[in-house]
N, C-alpha and C positions, 0 to 999 in steps of 0.2 A: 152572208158576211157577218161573223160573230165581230161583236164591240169589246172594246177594252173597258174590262171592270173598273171600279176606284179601288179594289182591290190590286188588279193588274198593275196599273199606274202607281200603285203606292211601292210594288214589289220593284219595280222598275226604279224608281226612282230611287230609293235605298240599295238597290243592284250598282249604281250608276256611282252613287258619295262611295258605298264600299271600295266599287277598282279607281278610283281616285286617290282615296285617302287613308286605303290598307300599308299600305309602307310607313306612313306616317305615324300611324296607330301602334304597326308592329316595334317600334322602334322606343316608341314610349313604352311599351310594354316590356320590352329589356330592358329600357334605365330606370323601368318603374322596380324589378328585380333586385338591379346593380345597387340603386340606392337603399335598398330595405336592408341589404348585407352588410354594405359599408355604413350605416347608421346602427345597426344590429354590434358590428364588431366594436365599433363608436361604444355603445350605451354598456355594451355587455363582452369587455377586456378579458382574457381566459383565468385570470387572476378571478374573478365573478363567477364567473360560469363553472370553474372548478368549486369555487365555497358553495354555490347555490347544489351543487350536486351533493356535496357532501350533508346538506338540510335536505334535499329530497331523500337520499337513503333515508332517513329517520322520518322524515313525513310526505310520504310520494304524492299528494296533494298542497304540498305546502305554496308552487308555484304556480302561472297560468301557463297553457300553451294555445299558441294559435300558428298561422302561418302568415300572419302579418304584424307590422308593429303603428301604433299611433304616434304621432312624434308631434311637438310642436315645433316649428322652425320659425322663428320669431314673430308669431301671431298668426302665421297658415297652419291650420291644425289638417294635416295629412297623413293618410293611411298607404302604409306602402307593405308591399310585400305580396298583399291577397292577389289575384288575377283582375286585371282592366276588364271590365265590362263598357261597353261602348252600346248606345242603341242604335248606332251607322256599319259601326265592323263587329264582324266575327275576327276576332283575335284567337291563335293557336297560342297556348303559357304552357307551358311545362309545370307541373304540380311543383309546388313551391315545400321548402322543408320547414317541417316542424320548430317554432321558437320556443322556448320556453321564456317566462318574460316575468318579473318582481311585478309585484302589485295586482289592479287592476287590467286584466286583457285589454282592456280598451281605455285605459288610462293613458294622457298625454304623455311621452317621454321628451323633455326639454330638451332639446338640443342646446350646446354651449359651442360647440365648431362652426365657426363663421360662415367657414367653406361650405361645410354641409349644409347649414341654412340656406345657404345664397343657392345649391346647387336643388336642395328639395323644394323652395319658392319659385324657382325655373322650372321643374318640374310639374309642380300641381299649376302652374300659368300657363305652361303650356298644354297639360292635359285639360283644364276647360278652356282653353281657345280653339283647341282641334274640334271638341266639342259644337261650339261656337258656329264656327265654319264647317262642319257637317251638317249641322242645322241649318245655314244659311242655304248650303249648297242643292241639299233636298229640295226644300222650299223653292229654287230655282228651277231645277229638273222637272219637280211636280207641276210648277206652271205651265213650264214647254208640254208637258206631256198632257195635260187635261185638257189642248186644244186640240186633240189626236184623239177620235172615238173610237177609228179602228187600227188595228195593224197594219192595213194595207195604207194608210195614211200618214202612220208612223213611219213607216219602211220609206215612201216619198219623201216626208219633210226633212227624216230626221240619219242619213243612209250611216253617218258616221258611228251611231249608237248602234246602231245590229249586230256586230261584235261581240257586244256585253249585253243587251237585253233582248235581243231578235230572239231568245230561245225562248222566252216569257208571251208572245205572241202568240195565241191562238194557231193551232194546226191550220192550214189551209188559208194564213193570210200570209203569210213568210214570203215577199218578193224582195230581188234587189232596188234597193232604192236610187234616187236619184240628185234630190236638192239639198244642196250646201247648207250649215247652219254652224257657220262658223266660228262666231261669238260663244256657243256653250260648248261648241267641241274643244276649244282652245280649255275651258272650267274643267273639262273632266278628262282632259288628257282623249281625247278620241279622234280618230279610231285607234286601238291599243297596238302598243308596235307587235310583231309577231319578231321568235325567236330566229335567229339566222338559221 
């Protein structure tokens, strides 16, 4: 009977926050997009972007370019536009387009739009609190799970997770499981519904 590494249990339990809290993640990752554009169109009006073009002819270094912008939104200094890195999900981005941007790449850009303040401070709040509760949520997982040495234990305690992490289990311990654990099934969404 092979055991479950702290290696296994750690893949698990990041397996477990990911199909919980992938849609969540996904969806900041759009508004993380949405917002870089509309703060983008904000800082840099085509009235701009046309004069700056006409300075790049004559010196094609003369601005920066990145694929995100820094902004400040009245004292949260946030970066939008680059791809969410999450250490709980794999997020899919779509390659983001090139800015071209006055000053410093990585220099603050003021926000003066209320709205856009109030909407990029909801944003970066909500991107570390998902954080937050991924972390919390691990940390939970991992506990359930480091009282399970083996698969064939895990498959017993735990039948609702198999699902989503029974494929991480050592060949030759994979049984259907049996007992309820209803308190973290309820945390991680389990067992995952399956499509009609």
């Amino acid at each position: 009977m092979s055991r479950l590494t702290k290696e296994i249990r750690d893949n698990m339990a990041r397996k477990l926050v990911a199909h919980r809290y992938a849609d969540e993640a996904k969806e900041l990752a759009r508004l993380n997009r949405t917002l870089a554009e509309r703060v983008y169109t904000h800082m840099y009006p085509k009235k701009v972007l046309d004069a700056m073009a006409v300075i790049e002819k004559e010196f094609p270094s003369a601005f920066a370019k990145g694929v995100s912008i820094f902004v400040n939104a009245g004292g949260f200094k946030v970066e939008l536009g680059r791809r969410l890195a999450s250490r709980w999900v794999q997020i899919e981005q779509v390659e983001a387009k090139q800015l071209v941007l006055a000053g410093d790449r990585y220099g603050n850009h003021n926000l003066t739009d209320n709205k856009l303040i109030e909407e990029v401070k909801d944003f970066a709040t909500r991107w570390r609190a998902l954080d937050d509760v991924c972390a919390t949520a691990y940390h939970e997982a991992i506990s359930v799970l480091n009282t399970m040495t083996t698969g064939k234990k895990l498959a017993d305690a735990w039948p609702e997770a198999m699902p989503v992490i029974g494929d991480l289990i050592p060949e030759g311990e994979r049984t259907l499981p049996v007992v309820q654990v209803s308190a973290i099934n309820a945390k991680f969404k389990l067992p995952p519904k399956k499509a009609a």
